[in-house]
C-alpha positions in Angstrom: -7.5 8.3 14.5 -3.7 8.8 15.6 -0.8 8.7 13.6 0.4 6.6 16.7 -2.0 3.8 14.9 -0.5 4.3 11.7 3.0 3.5 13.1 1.8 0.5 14.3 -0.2 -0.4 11.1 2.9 -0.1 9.5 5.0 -2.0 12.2 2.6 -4.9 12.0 3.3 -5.3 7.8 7.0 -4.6 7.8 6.7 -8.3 11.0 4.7 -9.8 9.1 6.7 -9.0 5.9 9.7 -9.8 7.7 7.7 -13.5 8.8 7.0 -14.5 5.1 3.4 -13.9 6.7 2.1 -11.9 3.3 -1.1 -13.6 3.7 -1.7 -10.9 6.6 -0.6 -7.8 4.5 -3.6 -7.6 2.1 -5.6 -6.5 5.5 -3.2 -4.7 7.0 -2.4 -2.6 3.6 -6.3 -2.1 3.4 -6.4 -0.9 7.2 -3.5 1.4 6.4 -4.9 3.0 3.5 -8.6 3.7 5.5 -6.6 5.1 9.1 -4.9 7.5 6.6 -8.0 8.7 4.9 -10.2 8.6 7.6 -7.0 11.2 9.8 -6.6 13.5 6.6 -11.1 14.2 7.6 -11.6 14.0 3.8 -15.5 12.6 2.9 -14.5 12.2 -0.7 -11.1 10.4 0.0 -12.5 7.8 2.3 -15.3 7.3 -0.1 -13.5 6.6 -2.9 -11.6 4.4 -1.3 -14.0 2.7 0.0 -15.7 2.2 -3.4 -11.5 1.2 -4.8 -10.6 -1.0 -1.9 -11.6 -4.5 -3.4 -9.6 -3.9 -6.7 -6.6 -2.2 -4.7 -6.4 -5.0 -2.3 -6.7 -7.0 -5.7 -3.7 -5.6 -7.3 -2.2 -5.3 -4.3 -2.1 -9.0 -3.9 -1.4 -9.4 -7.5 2.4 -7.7 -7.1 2.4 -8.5 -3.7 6.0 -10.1 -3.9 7.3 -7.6 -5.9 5.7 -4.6 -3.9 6.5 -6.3 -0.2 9.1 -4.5 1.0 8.9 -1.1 -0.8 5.2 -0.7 -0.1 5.9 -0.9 3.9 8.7 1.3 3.6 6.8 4.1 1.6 4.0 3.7 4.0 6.4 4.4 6.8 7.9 7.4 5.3 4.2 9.3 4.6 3.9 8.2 8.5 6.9 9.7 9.4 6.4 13.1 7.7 2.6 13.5 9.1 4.8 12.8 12.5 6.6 15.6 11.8 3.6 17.7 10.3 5.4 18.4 6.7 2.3 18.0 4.5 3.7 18.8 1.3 6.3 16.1 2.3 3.7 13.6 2.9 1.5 14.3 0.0 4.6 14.3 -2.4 5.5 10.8 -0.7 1.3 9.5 -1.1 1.6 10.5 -5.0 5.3 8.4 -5.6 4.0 5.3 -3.6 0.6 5.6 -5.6 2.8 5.9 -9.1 4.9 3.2 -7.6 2.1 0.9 -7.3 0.8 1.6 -10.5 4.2 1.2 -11.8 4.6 -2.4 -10.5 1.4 -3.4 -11.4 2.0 -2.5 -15.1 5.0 -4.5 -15.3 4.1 -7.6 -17.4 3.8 -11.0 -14.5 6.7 -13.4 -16.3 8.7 -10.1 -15.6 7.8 -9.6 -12.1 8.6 -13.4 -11.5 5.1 -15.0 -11.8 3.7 -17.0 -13.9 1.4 -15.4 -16.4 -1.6 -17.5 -17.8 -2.6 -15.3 -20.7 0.8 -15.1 -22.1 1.5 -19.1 -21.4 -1.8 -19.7 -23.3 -1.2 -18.1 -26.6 
């Protein structure tokens, strides 16, 4: 479990971002998210996220256009301060990209440029 593999977790979204290929990032979001919890040795982490990963790769794919390019660049900044060992660095940077999700999925879908069936229906 190498931060080496992280790297190129994240290399493979930001091509496949990049490719308009977002039907691969639900995965490789998914695998990102696991090599990180299963590094940081933590039972309860990797457990929880295990028991979250269905609905996160379900929001995920929810906001994915909207999330697409920060997402891979927030992933690649936590990578790059576990590179350099600054673990306050990288937990700060964990917490903003988990409020950041959270922050994008709360944004109503007509505003983040989908269609929205509840409100289309009423």
């Amino acid at each position: 479990e190498t931060v080496a593999r992280l790297d190129e977790i994240v290399r493979e979204g930001q091509r496949a971002a990049d490719a308009g290929e977002l039907s691969q990032l639900p995965r490789l979001n998914t695998e990102f998210h696991e090599q990180l919890a299963a590094m940081a040795g933590n039972e309860v982490l990797s457990g929880t996220l295990s028991q979250l990963s269905g609905i996160i790769r379900w929001i995920y794919s929810e906001r994915l256009e909207v999330r697409v390019l920060n997402s891979w660049h927030e992933h690649q900044k936590i990578v790059e301060a576990i590179s350099e060992g600054d673990e306050i660095a990288a937990s700060d940077l964990a917490m903003a990209h988990v409020a950041s999700a959270k922050d994008a999925f709360m944004v109503p879908a007509t505003v983040a440029g989908e269609a929205n069936p509840v409100s289309e229906s009423a």
